[in-house]
C-alpha positions in Angstrom: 0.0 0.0 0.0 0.8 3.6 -0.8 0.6 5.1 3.0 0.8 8.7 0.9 -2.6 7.4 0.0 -5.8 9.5 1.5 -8.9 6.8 1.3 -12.4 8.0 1.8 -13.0 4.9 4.7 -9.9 3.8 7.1 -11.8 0.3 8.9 -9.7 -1.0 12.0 -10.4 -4.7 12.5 -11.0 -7.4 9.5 -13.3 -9.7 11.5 -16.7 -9.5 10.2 -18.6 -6.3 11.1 -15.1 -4.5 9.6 -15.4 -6.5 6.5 -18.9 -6.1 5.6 -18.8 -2.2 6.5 -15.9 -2.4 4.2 -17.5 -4.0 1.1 -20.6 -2.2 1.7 -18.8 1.4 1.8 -17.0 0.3 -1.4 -19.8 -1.1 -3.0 -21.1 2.2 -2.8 -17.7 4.1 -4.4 -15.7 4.8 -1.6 -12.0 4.2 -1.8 -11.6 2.2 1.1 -8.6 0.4 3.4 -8.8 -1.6 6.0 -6.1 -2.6 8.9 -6.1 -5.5 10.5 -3.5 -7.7 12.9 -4.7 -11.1 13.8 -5.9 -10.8 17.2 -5.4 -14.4 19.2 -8.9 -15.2 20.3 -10.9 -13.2 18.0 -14.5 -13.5 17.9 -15.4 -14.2 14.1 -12.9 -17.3 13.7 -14.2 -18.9 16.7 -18.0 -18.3 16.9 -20.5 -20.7 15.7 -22.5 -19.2 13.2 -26.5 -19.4 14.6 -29.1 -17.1 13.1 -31.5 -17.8 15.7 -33.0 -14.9 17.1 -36.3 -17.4 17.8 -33.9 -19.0 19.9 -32.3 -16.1 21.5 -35.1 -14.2 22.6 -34.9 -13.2 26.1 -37.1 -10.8 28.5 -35.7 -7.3 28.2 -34.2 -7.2 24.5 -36.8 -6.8 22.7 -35.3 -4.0 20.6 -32.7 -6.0 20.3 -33.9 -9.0 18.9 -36.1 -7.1 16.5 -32.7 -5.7 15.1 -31.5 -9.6 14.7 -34.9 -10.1 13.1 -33.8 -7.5 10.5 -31.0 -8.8 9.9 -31.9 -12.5 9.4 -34.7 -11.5 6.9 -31.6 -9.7 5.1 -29.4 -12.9 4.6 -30.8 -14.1 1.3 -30.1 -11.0 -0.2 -26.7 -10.9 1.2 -25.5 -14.2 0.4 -27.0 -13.3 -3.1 -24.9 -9.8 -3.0 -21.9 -12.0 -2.1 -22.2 -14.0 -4.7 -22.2 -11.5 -7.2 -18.8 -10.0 -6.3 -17.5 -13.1 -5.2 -18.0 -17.3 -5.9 -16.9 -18.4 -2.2 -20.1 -20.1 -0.4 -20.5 -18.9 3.5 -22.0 -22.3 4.1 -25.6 -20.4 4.3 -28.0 -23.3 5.9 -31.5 -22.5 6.0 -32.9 -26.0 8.1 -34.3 -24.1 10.9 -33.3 -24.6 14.4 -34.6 -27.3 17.2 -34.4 -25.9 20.8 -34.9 -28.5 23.7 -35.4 -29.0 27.1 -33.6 -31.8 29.3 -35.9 -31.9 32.2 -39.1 -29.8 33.3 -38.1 -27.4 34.8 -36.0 -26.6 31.3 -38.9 -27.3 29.7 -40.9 -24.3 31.9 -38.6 -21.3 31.0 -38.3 -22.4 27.8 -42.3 -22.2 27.9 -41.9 -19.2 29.2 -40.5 -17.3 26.2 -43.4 -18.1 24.1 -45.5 -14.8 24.5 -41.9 -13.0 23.6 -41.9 -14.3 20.4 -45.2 -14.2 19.8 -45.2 -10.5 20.5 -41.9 -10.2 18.0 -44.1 -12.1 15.5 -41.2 -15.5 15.5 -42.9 -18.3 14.3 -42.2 -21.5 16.7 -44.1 -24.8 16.7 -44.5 -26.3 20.7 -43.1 -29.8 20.5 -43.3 -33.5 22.5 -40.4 -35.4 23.7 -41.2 -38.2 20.6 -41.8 -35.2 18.0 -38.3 -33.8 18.7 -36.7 -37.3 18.4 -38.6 -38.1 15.2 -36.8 -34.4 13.8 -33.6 -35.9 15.7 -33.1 -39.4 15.9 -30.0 -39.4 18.6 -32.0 -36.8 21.2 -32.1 -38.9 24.3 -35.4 -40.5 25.4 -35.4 -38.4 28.1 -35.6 -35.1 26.3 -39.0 -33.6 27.3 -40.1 -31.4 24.7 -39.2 -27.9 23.1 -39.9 -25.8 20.1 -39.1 -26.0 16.5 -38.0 -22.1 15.0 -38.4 -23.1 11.3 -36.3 -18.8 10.6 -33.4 -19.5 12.8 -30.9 -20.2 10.3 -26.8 -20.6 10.3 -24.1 -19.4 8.5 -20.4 -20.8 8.5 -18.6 -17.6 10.6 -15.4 -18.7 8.8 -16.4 -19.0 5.1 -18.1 -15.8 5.5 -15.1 -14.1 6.6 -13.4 -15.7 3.3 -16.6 -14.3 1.5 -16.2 -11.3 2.8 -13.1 -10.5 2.2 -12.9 -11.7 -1.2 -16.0 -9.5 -2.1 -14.2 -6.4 -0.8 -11.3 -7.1 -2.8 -13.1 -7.3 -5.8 -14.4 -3.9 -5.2 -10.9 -2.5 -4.7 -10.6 -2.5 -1.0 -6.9 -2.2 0.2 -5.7 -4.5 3.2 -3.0 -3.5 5.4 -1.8 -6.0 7.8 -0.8 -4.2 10.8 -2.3 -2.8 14.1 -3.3 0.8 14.6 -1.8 1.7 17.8 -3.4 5.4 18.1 -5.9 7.4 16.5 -5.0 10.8 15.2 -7.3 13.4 16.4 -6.6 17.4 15.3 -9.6 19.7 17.7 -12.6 18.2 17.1 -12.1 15.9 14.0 -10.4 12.5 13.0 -7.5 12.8 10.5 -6.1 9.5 10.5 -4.6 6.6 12.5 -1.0 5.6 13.4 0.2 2.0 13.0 2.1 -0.1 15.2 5.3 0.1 12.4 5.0 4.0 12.6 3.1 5.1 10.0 0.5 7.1 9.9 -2.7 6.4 7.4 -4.8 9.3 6.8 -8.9 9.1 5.8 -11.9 11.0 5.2 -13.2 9.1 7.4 -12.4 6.4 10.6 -14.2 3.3 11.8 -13.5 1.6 14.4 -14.5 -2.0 14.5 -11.6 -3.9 16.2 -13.9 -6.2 18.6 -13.3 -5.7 22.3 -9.0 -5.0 21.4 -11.2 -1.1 20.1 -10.8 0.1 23.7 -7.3 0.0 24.3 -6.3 2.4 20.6 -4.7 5.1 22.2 -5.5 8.7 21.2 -9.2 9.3 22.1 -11.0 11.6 23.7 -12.3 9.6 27.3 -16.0 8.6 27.0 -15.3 8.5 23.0 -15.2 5.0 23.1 -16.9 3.0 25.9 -15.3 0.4 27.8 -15.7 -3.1 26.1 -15.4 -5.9 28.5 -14.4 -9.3 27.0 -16.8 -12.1 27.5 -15.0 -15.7 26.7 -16.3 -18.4 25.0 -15.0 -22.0 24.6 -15.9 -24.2 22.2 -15.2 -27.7 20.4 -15.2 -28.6 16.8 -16.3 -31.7 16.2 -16.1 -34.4 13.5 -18.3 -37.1 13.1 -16.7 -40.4 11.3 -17.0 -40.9 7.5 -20.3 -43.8 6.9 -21.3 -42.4 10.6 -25.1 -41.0 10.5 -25.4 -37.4 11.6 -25.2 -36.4 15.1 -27.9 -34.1 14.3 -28.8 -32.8 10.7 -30.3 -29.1 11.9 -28.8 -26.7 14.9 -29.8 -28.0 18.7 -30.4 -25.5 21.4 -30.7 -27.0 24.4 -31.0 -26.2 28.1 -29.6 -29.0 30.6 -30.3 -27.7 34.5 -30.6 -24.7 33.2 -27.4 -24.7 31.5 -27.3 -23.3 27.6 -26.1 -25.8 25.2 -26.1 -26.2 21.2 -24.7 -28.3 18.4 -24.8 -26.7 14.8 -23.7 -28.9 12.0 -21.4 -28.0 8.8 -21.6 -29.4 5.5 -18.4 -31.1 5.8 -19.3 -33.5 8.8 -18.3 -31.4 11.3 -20.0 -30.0 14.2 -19.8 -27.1 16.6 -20.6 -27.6 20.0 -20.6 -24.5 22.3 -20.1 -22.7 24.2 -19.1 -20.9 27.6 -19.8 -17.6 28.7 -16.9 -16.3 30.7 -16.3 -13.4 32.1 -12.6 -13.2 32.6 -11.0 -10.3 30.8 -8.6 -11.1 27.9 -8.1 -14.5 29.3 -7.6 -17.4 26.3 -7.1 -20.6 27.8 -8.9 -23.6 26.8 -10.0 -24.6 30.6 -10.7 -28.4 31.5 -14.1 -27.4 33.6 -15.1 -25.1 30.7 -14.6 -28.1 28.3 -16.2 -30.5 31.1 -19.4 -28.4 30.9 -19.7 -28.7 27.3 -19.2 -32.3 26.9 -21.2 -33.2 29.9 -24.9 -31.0 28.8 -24.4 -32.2 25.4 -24.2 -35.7 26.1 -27.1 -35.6 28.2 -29.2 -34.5 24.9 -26.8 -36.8 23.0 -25.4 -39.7 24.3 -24.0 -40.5 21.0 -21.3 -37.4 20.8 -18.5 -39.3 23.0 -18.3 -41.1 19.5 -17.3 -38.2 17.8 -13.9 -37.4 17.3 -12.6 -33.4 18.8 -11.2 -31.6 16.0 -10.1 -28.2 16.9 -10.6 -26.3 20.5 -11.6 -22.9 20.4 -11.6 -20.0 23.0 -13.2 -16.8 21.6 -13.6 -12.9 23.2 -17.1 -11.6 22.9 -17.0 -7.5 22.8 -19.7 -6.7 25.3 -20.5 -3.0 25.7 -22.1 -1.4 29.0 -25.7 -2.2 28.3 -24.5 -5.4 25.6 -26.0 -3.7 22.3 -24.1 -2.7 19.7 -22.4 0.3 19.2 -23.0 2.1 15.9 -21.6 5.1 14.2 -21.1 8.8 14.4 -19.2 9.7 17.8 -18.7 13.3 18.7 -15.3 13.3 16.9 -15.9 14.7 12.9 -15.1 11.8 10.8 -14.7 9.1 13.8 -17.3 6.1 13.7 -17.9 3.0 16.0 -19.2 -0.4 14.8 -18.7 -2.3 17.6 -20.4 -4.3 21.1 -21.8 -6.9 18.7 -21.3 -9.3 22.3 -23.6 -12.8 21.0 -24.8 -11.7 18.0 -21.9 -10.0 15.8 -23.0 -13.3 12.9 -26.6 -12.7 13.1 -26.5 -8.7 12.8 -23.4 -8.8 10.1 -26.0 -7.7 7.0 -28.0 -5.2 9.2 -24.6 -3.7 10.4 -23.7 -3.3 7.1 -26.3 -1.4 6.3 -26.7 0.5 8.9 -23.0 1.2 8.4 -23.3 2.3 4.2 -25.7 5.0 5.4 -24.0 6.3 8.3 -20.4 6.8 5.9 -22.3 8.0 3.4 -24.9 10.4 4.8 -23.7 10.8 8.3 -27.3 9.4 9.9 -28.2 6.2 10.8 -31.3 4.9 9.3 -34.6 5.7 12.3 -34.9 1.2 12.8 -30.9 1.5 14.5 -31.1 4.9 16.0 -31.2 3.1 19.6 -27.8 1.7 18.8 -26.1 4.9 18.6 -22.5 4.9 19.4 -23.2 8.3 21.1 -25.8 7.8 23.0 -26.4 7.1 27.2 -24.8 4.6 28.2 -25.0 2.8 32.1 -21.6 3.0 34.3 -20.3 -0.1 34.5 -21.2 -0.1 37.9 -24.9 0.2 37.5 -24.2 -2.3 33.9 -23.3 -5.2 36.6 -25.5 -8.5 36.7 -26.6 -7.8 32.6 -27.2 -11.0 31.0 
């Protein structure tokens, strides 16, 4: 790269909500670069790759969720858009998504959550123990019911990662491997950033979307960027043997004790079973309990996974923000946008980000259905934020 260059968009990070603000800037016209180290424990390269905001839906995130629902209904049209810059396949699955409930009391909250998404308008069909076995032949006996979200979908994170970046190539994005170390700030505007080598990359504009690593660029303004907490996750790959039958053929939610637990399959016979939620700062070890935990709820639902065969181990950072929504562009700096606090559901909200990102660059607004995501507006302290799920 020329760093005597002046592009219209500078995008720190190259995990998915940089990517896909990065094609969708420069599907648009803008000459765009994006800077990116590779961050050990990294969200996109780790996570599993639901669409399940059926599935999902808690008490309390409503808005939230109706964002996610957004953004699901925009994946056909995404993995279409992505196709037409680019022939890699994100592994788009479309199967729907089981959730189940080891014992009753399980089976109560997830009962529970029915108004919710009847009030979001989710379609979910109530289901016995034996209906949930006949959709999933290896479900234990002693699984007593759940609900079958035909709209929660999954994606493969990593394919659509390679997707992604391969689409923003062919629309000229520059990539520059390196770490921006400080952002350069001049009164009450952006001019560029400084990388870790020395050099100093000027833009029209700056967006940060680094995960949870956004809060320690140096060079801001305090209260510019809120603090982003990391939130771990461990999780296994699995494989299942070649002439083996499916260990399931759609994702599994389940709840174990009241323990959250799912399964999501790949095309290539492997299958992701996740995954903690740790709160331990920047912490990456693959623990033995957190492993423990996986393998002992799953085989609970499915006796049949100590036959499968561990592929990879995975420990991931969520970026949590102080009330766990995302963070969304202007800030109070000229020039100086946020796309950040995805926390969960940075896979399900990638093609809503992305929008909500093209019109923010380009007009300097965010579109009325986001304008709760602001990256300016109030946020909790953190000490008030405590004890959010």
């Amino acid at each position: 790269m020329d760093l005597r260059s002046f592009p219209d968009v500078l995008v720190v990070g190259g995990g998915l909500i940089g990517l896909v603000t990065a094609w969708r800037a420069a599907r648009l016209g803008m000459r765009v670069t994006v800077v990116a180290a590779d961050e050990s424990g990294a969200a996109s390269g780790v996570a599993a790759g639901m669409l399940t905001p059926a599935t999902e839906a808690v008490f309390g995130e409503e808005s939230l969720m109706r964002f996610g629902l957004r953004s699901l209904s925009r994946y056909p049209d995404f993995v279409a858009d992505l196709a037409e810059d680019t022939g890699v396949d994100p592994g788009y699955r479309t199967k729907g998504t089981l959730q189940v409930a080891f014992d009753p009391d399980d089976l109560a909250v997830l009962s529970e959550l029915e108004k919710l998404r009847a009030d979001l308008g989710i379609r979910t069909e109530r289901l016995t123990s034996r209906e949930c076995r006949r959709l999933e032949p290896m479900l234990a006996p002693s699984v007593r019911g759940g609900f079958l979200a035909p709209d929660d979908h999954s994606v493969d994170p990593r394919r659509l990662a390679s997707a992604l970046r391969s689409a923003a190539a062919a629309r000229g994005v520059v990539f520059v491997p390196d770490r921006v170390v400080r952002v350069v700030v001049e009164g009450d505007s952006v001019r560029g950033v400084v990388l870790d080598r020395g050099d100093v990359v000027e833009a029209g504009q700056v967006v940060l979307a680094a995960g949870v690593w956004t809060s320690l660029i140096d060079g801001l303004p305090d209260g510019v960027v809120p603090p982003l907490r990391p939130v771990k996750g461990q999780l296994l790959r699995l494989r299942v043997p070649t002439g083996v039958e499916p260990i399931v053929t759609r994702t599994v939610r389940g709840l174990v004790r009241g323990f959250p637990v799912y399964l999501v399959p790949r095309t290539d016979s492997e299958v992701v079973l996740g995954a903690t939620q740790e709160e331990m700062g920047f912490d990456t070890r693959l623990t033995v309990g957190g492993v423990w935990e996986l393998l002992r709820d799953a085989r609970e639902l499915l006796p049949g996974i100590t036959e499968l065969a561990i592929h990879e181990t995975c420990v991931g950072l969520r970026p949590g923000s102080p009330d766990n929504e995302p963070l969304l562009g202007p800030t109070r700096l000229r020039g100086l946008h946020l796309a950040v606090g995805h926390f969960r559901h940075g896979v399900l909200f990638t093609p809503a980000t992305g929008d909500v990102m093209a019109e923010a660059l380009s007009t300097g607004r965010l579109p009325e259905y986001a304008s709760h995501l602001a990256a300016d507006r109030p946020l909790p302290t953190p000490s008030s934020s405590e004890g959010i799920e």
